[in-house]
LOGUVEX-123220 format. One line per 5 residues: for each residue x, y, z of N, C-alpha, C, O. Coordinates in Angstrom, 2 decimals. Layout:
<recs>
X:Y:Z:X:Y:Z:X:Y:Z:X:Y:Z  ...
</recs>
This chain:
<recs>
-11.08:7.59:19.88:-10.42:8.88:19.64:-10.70:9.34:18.21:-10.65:8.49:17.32  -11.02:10.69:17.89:-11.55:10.91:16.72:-10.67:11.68:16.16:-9.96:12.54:16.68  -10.73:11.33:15.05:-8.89:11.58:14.09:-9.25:12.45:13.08:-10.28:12.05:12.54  -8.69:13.77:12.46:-9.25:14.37:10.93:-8.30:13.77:9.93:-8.06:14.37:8.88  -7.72:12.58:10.23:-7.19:12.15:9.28:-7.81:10.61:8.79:-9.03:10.55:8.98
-7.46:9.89:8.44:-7.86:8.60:7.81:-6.77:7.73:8.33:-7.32:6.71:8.73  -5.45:7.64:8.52:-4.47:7.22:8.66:-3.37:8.21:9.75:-2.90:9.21:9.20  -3.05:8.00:10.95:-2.15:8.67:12.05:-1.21:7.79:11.87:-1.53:6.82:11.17  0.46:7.84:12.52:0.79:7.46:12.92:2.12:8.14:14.29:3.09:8.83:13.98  1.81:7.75:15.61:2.83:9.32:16.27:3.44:8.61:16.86:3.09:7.57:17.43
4.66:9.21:16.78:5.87:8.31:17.49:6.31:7.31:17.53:7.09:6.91:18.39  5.67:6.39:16.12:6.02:4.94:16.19:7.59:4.26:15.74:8.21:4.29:14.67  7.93:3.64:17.14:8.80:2.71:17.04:8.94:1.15:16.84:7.82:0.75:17.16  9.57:0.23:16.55:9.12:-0.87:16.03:10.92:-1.42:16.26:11.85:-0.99:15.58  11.03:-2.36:17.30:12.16:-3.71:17.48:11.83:-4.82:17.04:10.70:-5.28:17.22
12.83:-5.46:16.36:13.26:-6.68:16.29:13.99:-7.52:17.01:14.94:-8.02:16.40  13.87:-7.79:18.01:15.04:-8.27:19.45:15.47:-6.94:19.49:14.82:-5.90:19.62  16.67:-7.14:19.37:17.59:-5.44:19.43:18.04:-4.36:18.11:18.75:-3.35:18.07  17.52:-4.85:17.43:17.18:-4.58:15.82:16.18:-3.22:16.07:14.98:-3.46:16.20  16.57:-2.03:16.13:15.71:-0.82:15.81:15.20:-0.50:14.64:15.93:0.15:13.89
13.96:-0.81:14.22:13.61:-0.75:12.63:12.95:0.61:12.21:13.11:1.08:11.08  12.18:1.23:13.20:11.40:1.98:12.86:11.70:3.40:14.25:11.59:3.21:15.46  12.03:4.57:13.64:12.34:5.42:14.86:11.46:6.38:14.50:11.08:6.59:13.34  11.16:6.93:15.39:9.94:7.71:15.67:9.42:8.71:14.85:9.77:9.87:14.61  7.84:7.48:14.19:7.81:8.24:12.97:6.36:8.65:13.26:5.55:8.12:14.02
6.26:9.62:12.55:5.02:10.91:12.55:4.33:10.52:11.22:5.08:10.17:10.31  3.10:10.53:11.02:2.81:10.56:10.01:0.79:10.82:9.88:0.01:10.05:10.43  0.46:11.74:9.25:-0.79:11.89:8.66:-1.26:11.91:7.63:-0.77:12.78:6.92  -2.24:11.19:7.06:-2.56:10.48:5.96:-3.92:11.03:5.25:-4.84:10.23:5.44  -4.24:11.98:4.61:-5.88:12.64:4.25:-6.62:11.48:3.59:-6.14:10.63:2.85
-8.13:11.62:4.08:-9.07:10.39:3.59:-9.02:10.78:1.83:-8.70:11.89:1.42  -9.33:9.82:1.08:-9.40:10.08:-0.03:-7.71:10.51:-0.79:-7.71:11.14:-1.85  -6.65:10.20:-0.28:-5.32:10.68:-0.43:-4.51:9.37:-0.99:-4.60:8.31:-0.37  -3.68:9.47:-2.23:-2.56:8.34:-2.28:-1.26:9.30:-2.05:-0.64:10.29:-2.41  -1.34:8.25:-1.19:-0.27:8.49:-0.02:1.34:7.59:-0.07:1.38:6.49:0.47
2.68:8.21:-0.79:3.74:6.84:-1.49:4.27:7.18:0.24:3.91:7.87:1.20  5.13:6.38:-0.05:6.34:5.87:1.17:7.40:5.15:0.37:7.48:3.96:0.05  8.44:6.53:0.06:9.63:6.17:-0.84:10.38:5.70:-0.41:10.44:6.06:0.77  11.37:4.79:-0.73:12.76:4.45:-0.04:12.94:2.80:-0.65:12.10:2.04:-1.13  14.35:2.66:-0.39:15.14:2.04:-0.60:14.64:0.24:-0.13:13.58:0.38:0.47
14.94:-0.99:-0.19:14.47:-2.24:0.20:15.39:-1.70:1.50:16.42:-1.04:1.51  14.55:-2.28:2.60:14.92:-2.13:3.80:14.84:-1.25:4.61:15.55:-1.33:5.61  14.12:-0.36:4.49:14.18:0.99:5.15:13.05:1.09:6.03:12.75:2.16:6.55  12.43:0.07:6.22:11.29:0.21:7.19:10.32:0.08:6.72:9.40:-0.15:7.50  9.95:0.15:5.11:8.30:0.89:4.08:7.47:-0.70:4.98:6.49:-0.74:5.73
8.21:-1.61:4.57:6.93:-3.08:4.98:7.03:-3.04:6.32:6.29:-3.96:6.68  7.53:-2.47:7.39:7.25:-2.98:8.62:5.82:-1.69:8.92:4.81:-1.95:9.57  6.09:-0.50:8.34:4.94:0.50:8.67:3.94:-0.08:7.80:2.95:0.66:7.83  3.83:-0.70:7.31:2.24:-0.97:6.37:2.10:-1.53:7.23:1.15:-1.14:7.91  2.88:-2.75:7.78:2.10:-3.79:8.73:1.54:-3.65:9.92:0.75:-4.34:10.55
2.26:-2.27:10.21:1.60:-1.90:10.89:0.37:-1.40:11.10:-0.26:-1.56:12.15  -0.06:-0.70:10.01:-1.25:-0.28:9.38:-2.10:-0.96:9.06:-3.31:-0.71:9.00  -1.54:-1.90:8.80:-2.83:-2.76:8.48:-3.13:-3.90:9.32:-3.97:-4.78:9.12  -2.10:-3.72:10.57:-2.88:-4.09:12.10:-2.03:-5.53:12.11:-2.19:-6.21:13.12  -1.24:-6.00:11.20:-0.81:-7.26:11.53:0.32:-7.51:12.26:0.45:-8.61:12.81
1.43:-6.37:12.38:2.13:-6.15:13.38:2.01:-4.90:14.44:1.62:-3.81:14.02  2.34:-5.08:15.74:2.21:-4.02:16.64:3.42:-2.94:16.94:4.60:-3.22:17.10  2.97:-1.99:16.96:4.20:-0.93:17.43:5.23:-1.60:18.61:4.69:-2.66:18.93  6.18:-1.47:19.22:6.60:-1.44:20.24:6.33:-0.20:21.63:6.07:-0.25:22.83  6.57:0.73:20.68:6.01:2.04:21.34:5.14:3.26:20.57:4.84:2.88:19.43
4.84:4.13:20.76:4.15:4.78:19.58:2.43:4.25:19.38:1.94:3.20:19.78  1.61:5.59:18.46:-0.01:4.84:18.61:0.07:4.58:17.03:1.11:4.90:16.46  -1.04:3.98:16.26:-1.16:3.72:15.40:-2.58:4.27:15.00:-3.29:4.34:16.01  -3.01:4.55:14.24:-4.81:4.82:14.11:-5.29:4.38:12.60:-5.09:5.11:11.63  -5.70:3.57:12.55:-7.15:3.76:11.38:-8.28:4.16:11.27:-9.03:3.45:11.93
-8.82:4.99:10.73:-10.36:5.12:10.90:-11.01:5.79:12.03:-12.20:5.66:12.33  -9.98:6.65:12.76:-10.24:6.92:14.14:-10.11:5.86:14.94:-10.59:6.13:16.04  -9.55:4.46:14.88:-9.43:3.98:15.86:-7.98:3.04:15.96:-7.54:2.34:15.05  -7.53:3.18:16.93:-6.13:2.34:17.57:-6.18:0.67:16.53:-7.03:-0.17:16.26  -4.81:0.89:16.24:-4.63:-0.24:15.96:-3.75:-0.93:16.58:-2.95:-0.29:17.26
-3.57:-2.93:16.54:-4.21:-3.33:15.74:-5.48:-3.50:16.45:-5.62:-3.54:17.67  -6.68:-3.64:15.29:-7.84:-4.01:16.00:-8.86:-4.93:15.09:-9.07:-4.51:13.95  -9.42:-5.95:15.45:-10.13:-7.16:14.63:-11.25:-6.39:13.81:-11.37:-6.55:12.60  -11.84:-5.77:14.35:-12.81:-5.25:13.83:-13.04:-4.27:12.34:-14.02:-4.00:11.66  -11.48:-3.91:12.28:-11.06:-2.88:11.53:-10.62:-3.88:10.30:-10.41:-3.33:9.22
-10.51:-5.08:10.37:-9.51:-5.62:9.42:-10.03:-5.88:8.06:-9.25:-5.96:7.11  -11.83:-6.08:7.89:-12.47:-5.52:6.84:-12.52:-4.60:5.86:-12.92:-4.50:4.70  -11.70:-3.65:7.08:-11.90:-1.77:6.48:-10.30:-1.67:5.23:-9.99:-0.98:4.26  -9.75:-2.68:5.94:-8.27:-2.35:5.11:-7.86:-3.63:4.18:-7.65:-4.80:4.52  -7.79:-2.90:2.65:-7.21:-4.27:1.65:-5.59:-4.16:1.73:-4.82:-3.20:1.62
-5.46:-5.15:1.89:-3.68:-4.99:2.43:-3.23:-5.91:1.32:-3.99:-6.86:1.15  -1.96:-5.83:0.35:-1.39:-6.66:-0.60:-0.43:-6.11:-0.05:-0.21:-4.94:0.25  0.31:-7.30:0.09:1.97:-8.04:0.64:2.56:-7.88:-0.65:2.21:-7.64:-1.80  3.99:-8.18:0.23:5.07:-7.91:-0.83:5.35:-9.38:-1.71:5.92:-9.58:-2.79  4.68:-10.31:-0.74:5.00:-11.68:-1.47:3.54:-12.39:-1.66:2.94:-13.03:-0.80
3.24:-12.19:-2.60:1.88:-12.97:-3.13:1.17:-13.74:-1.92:1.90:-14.62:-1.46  0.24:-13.64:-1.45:-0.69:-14.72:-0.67:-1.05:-15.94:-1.22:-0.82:-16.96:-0.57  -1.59:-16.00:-2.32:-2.26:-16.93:-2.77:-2.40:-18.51:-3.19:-1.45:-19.09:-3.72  -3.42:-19.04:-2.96:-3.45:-20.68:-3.61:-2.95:-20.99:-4.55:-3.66:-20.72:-5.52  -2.11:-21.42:-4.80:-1.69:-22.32:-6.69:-2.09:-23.36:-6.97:-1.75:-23.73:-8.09
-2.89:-24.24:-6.24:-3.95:-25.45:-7.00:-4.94:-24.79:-7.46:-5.10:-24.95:-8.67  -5.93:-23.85:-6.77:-6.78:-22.99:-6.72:-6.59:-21.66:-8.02:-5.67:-20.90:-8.32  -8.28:-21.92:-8.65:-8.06:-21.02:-10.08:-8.09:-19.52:-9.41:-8.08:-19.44:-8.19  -8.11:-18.46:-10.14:-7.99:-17.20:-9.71:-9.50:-17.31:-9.07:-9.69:-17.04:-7.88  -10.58:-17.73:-9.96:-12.06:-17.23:-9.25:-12.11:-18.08:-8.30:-13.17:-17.86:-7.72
-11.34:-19.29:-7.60:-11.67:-19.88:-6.68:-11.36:-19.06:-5.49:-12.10:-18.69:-4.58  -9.64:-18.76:-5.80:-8.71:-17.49:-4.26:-9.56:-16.38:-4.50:-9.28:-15.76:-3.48  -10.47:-15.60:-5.14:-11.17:-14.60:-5.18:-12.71:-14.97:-4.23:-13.49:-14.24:-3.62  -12.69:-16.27:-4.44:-14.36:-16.77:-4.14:-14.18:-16.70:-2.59:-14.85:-16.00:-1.83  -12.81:-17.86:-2.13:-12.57:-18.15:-0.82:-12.11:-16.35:0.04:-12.57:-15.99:1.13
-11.33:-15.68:-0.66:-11.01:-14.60:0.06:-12.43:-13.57:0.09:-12.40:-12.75:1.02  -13.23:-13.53:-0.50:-14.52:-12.73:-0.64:-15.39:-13.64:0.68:-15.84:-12.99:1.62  -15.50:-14.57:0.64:-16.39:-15.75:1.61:-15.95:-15.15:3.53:-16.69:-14.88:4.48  -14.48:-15.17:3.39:-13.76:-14.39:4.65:-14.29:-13.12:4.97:-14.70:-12.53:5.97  -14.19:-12.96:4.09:-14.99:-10.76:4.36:-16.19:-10.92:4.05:-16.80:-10.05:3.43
-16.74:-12.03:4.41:-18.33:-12.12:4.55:-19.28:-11.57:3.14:-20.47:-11.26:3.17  -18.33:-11.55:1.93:-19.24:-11.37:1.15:-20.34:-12.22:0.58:-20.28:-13.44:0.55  -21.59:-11.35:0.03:-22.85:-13.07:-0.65:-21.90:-13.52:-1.84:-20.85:-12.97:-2.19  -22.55:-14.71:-2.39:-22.17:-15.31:-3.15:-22.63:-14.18:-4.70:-22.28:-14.08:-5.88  -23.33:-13.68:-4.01:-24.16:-13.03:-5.93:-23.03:-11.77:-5.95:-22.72:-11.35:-7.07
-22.38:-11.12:-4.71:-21.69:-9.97:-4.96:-19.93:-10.37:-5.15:-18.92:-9.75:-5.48  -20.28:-11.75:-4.72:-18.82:-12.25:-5.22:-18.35:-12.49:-6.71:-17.24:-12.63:-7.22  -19.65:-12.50:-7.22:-19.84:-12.47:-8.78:-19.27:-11.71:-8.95:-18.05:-11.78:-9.10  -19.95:-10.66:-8.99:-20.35:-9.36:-9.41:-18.86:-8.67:-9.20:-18.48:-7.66:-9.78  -18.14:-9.41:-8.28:-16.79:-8.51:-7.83:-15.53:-9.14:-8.35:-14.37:-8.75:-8.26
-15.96:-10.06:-8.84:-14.90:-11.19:-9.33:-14.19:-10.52:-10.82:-13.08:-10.12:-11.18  -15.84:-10.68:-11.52:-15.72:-10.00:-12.70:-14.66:-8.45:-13.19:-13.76:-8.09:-13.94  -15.85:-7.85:-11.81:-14.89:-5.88:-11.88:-13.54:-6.36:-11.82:-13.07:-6.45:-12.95  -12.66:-6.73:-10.79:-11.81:-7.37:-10.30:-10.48:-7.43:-11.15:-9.38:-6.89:-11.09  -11.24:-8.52:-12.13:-10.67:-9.15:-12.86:-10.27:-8.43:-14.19:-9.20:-8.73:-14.73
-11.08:-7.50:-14.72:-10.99:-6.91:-15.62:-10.14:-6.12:-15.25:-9.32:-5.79:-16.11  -10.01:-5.54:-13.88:-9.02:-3.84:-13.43:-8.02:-4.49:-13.85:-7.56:-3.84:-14.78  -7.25:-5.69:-13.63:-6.32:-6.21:-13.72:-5.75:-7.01:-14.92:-4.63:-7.51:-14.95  -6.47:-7.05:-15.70:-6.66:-7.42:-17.14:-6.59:-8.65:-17.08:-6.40:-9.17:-18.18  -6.68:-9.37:-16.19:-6.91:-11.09:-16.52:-8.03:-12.02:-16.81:-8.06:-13.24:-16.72
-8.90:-11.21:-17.17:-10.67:-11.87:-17.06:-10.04:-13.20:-17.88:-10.09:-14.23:-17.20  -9.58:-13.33:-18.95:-9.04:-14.42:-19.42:-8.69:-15.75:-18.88:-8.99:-16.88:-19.27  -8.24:-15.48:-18.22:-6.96:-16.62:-17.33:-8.06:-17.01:-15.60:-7.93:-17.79:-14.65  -8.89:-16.11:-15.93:-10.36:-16.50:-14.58:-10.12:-17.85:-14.06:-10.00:-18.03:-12.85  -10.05:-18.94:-14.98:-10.57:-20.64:-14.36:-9.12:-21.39:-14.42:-8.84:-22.55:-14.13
-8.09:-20.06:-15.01:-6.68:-21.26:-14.39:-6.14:-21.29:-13.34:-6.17:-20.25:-12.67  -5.65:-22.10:-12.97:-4.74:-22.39:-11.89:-3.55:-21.39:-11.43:-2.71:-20.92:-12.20  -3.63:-21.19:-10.22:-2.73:-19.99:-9.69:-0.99:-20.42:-10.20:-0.10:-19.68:-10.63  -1.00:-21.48:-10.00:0.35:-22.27:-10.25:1.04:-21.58:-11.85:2.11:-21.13:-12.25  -0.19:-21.82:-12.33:0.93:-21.47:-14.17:0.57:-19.88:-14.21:0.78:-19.27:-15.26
0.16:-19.36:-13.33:0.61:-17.98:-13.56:1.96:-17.35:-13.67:2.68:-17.60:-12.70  2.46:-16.66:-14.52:3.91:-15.73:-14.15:3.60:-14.70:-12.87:2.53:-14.46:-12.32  4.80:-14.24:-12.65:4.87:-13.44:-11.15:4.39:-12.21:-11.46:4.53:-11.23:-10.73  3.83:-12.21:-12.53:3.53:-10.42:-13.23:2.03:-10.82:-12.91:1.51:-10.15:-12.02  1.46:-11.56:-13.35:0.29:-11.93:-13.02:-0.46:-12.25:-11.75:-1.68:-12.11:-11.70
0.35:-12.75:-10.56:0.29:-13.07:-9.76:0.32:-12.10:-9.25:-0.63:-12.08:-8.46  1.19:-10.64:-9.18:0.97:-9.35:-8.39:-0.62:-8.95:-9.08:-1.32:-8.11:-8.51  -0.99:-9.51:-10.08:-2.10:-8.44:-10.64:-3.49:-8.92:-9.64:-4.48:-8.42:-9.11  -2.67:-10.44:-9.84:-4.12:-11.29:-8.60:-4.15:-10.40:-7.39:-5.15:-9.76:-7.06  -3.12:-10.41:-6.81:-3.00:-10.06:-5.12:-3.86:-8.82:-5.25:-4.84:-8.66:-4.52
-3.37:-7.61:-6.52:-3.86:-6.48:-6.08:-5.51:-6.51:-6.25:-6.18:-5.72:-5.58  -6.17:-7.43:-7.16:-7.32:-7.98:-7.17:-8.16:-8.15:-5.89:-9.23:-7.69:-5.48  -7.44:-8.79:-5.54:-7.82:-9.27:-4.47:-7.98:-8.24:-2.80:-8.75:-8.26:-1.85  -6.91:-7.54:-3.15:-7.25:-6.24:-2.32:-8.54:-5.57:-1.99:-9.30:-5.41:-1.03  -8.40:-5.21:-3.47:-10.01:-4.72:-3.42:-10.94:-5.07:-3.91:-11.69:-4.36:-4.58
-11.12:-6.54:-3.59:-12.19:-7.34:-3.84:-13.55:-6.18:-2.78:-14.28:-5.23:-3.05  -13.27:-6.89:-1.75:-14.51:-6.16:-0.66:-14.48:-4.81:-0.66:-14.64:-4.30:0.45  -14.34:-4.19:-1.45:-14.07:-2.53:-1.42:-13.77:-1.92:-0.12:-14.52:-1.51:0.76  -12.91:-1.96:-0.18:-12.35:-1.72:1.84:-12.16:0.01:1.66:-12.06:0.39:0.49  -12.12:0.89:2.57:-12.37:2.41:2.64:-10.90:2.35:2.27:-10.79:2.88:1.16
-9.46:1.85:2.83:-8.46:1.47:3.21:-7.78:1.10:2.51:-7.87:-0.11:2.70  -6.75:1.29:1.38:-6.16:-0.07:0.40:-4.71:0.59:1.27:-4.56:1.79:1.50  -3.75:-0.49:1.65:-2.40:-0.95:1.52:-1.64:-1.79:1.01:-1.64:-3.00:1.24  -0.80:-1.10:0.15:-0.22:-1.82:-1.27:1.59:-1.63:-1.46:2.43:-0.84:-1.90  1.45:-2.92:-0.81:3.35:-2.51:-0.76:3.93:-3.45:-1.83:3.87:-4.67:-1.99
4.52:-2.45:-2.51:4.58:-2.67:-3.87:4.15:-2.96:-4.84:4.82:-3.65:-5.62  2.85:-2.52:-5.17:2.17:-3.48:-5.92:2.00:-3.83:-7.47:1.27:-4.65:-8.03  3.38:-2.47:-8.18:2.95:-2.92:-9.55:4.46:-3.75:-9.87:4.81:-4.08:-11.01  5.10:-3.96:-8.86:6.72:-5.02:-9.11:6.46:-6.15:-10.36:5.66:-7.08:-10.33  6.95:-5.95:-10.96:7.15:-7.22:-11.87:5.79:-7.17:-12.76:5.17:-8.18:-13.09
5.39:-5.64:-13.16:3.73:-5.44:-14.10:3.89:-4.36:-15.04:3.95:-3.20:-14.63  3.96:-4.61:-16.16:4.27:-4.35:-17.40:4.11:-2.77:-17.69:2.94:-2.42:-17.51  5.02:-1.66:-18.11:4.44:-0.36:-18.09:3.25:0.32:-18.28:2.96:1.45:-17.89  2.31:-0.76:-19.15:1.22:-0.22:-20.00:0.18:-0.23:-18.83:-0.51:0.70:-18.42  0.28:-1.79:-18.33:-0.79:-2.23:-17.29:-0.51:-1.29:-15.63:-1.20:-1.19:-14.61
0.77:-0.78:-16.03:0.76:-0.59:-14.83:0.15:0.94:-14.53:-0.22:1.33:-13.42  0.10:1.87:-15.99:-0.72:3.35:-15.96:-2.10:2.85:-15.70:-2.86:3.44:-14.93  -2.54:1.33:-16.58:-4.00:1.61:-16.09:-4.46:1.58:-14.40:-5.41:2.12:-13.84  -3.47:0.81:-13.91:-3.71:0.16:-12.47:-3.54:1.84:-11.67:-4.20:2.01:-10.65  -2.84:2.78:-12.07:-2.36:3.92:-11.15:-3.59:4.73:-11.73:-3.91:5.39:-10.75
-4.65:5.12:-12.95:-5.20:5.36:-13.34:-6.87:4.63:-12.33:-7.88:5.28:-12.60  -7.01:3.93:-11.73:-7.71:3.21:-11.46:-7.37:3.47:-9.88:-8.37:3.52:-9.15  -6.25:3.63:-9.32:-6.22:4.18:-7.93:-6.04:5.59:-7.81:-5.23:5.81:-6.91  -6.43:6.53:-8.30:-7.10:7.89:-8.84:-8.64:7.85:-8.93:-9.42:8.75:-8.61  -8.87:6.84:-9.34:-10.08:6.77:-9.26:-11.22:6.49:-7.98:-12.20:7.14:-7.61
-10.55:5.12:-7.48:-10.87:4.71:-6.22:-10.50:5.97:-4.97:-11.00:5.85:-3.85  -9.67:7.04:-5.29:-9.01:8.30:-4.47:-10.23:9.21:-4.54:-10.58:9.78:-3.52  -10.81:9.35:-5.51:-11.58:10.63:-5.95:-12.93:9.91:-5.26:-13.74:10.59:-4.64  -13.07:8.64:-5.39:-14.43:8.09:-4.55:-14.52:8.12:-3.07:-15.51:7.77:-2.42  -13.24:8.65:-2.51:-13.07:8.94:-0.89:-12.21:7.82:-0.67:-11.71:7.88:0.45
-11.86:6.78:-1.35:-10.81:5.63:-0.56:-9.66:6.19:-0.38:-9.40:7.17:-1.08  -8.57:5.65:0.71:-7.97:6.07:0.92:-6.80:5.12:1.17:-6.94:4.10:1.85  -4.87:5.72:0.23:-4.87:4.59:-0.27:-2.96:4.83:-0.32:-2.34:5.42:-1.21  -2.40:4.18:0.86:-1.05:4.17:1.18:-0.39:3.08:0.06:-0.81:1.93:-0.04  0.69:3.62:-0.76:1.32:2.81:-1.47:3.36:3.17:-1.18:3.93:4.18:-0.75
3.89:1.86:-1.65:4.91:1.67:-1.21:5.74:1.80:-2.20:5.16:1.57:-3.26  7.30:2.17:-2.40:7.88:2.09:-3.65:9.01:2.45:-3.73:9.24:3.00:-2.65  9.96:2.49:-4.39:10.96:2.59:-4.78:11.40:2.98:-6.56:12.43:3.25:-7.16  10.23:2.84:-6.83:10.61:3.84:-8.33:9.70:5.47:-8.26:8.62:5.92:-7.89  10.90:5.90:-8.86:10.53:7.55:-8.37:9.54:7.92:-9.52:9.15:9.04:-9.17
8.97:7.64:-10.58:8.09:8.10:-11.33:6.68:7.86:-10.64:5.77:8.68:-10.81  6.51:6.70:-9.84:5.30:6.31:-8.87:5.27:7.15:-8.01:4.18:7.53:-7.58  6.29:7.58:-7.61:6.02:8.49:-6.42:5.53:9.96:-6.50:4.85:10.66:-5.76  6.39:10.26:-8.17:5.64:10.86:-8.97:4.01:11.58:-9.16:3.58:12.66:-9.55  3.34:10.18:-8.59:1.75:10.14:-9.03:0.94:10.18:-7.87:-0.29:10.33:-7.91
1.80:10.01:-6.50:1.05:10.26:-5.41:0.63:11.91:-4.90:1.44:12.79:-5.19  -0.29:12.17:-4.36:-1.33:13.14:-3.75:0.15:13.68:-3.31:0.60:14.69:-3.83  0.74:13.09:-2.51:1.95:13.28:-1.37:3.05:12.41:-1.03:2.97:11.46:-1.81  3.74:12.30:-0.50:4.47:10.89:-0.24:5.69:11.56:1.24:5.84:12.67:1.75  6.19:10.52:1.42:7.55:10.72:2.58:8.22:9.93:2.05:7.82:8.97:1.40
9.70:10.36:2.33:10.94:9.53:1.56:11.54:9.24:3.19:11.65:10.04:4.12  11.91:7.53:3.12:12.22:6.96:4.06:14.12:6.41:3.93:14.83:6.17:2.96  14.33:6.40:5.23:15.94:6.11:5.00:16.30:5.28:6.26:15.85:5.79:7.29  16.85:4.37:6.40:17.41:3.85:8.02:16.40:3.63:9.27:16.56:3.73:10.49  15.32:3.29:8.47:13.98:3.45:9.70:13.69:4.72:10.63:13.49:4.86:11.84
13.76:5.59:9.49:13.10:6.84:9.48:12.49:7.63:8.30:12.71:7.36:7.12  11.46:8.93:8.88:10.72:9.58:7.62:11.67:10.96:7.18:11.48:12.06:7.70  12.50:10.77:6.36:13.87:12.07:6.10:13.00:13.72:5.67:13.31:14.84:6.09  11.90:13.39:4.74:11.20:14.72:4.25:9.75:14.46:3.74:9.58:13.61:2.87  8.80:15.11:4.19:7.56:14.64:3.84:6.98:15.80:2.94:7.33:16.98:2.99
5.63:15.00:1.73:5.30:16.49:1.05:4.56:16.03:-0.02:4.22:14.85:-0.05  4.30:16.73:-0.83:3.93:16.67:-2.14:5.63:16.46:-2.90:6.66:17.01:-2.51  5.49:15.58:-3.94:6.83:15.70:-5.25:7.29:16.65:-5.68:8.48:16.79:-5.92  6.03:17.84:-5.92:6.46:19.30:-6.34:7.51:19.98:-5.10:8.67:20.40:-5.18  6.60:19.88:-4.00:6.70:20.69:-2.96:8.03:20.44:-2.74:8.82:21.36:-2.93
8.66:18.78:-2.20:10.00:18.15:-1.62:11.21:18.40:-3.29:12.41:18.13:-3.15  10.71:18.87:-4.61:11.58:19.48:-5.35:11.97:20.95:-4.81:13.10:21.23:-4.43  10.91:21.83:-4.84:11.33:22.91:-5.38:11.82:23.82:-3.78:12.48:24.86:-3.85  11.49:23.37:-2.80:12.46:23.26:-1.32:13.80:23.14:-1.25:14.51:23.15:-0.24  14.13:23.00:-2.52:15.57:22.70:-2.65:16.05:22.88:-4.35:17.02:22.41:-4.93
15.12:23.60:-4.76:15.59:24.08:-5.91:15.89:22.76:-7.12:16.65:23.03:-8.05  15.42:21.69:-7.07:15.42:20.41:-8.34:14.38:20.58:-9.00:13.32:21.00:-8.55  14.65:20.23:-10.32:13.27:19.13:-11.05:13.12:18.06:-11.21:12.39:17.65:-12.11  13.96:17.01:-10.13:13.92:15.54:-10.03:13.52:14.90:-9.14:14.28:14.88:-8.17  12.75:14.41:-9.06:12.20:13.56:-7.83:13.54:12.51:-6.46:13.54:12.09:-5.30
14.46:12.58:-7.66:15.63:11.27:-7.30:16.32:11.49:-6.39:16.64:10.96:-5.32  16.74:13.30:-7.55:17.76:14.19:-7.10:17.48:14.90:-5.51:18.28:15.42:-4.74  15.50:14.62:-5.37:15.49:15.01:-3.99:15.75:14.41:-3.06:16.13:14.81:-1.96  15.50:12.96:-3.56:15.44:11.85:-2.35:17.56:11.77:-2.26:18.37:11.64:-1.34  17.61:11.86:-3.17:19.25:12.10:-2.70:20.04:12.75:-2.09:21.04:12.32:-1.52
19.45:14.55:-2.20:19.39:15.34:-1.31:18.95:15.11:0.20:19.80:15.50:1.01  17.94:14.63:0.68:17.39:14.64:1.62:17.78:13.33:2.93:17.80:13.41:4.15  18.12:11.92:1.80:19.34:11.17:1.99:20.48:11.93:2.76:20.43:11.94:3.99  21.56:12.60:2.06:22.75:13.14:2.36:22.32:14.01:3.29:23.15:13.96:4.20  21.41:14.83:3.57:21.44:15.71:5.22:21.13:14.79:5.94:21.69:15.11:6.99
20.59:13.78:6.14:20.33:12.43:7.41:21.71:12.06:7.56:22.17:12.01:8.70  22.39:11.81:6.62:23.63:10.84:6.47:24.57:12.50:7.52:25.31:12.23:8.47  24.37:13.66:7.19:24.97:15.22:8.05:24.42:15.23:9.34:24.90:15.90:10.26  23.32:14.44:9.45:23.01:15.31:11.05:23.62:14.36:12.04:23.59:14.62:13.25
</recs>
């Protein structure tokens, strides 16, 4: 099925036994677009990435990447997915979990170099390359994961949460750097809960109770309602869900 978007999602619902997590959510995603998904811990943001990035299935509802249904094996190349809880080896130095996760996505050994390095630098750790995952801090350890994302340059990045626990300075370069990867055509769903990030997306939807409450640009979901706060909208838009 051929999609003008990069990212669909229509009507998706998502159970937990009897646990309704996700109610029927709409969503279109432009190629080359960072794309936030605001809201609160719990509101559904990690069960829709996972979905997206094919590792959990809808219950009802389609899913699409790339023009095609998810989940699907074939696709799983196309999308760098960073979790909310670190993946990685801790005996294993950073260039080793970079070497072994590049080896999986079938990269050569000479472009694993070559990617290790870029990698490493986006994230400012070229330093700390040959230590051990173990004595990393957790600030560091998000910088690995997101490393590691886009090791294989996937068309696709999904990043739920990814600058948690990463220092203000590092964290403009990292949003500075997915602007960049945006303008090269990647296309690039991020997750969050601080409203200045959401701030910086192309667009975003503010999520509440396993649903999408208002979708838009930051400008657009302000001035719909007369704010200049990003907060003040999601609070707004909150309180009519909490009315209907």
């Amino acid at each position: 099925m051929e999609q003008p978007h990069c990212i669909v999602l229509r009507k998706v619902n998502k159970f937990f036994g009897k646990k309704h997590v996700l109610k029927e959510i709409d969503l279109e995603i432009p190629y080359g677009h960072i794309y936030g998904l605001l809201g609160p811990s719990g509101c559904g943001k990690t069960t829709i990435v996972k979905i997206i990035a094919g590792i959990l299935e809808a219950t009802s509802g389609e899913a699409y990447v790339l023009g095609e249904r998810m989940p699907r094996l074939s696709l799983m190349n196309k999308v760098g997915y960073m979790a909310q809880s670190d993946a990685l080896y801790g005996t294993l130095t950073a260039a080793e979990n970079l070497q072994f996760f590049g080896a999986i996505y079938g990269m050569g050994k000479g472009e694993i170099k070559k990617r290790t390095a870029e990698v490493m630098e986006l994230v400012n750790l070229t330093e700390h390359l040959h230590k051990p995952v173990q004595a990393f801090s957790g600030g560091m350890k998000r910088r690995l994961s997101l490393a590691m994302a886009v090791m294989h340059n996937p068309p696709v990045l999904v990043l739920d949460e990814p600058t948690v626990g990463i220092d203000p300075l590092l964290r403009r370069t990292i949003w500075a750097e997915l602007n960049t990867l945006a303008r090269q055509g990647i296309t690039i769903l991020v997750t969050t809960h601080v409203m200045d990030e959401a701030d910086k997306c192309h667009s975003l939807a503010m999520m509440r109770d396993g649903r999408l409450i208002a979708k838009g640009t930051s400008r657009e979901l302000q001035d719909r309602i007369g704010v200049n706060d990003i907060e003040e909208a999601f609070i707004y838009y909150g309180g009519q869900q909490d009315e209907s």
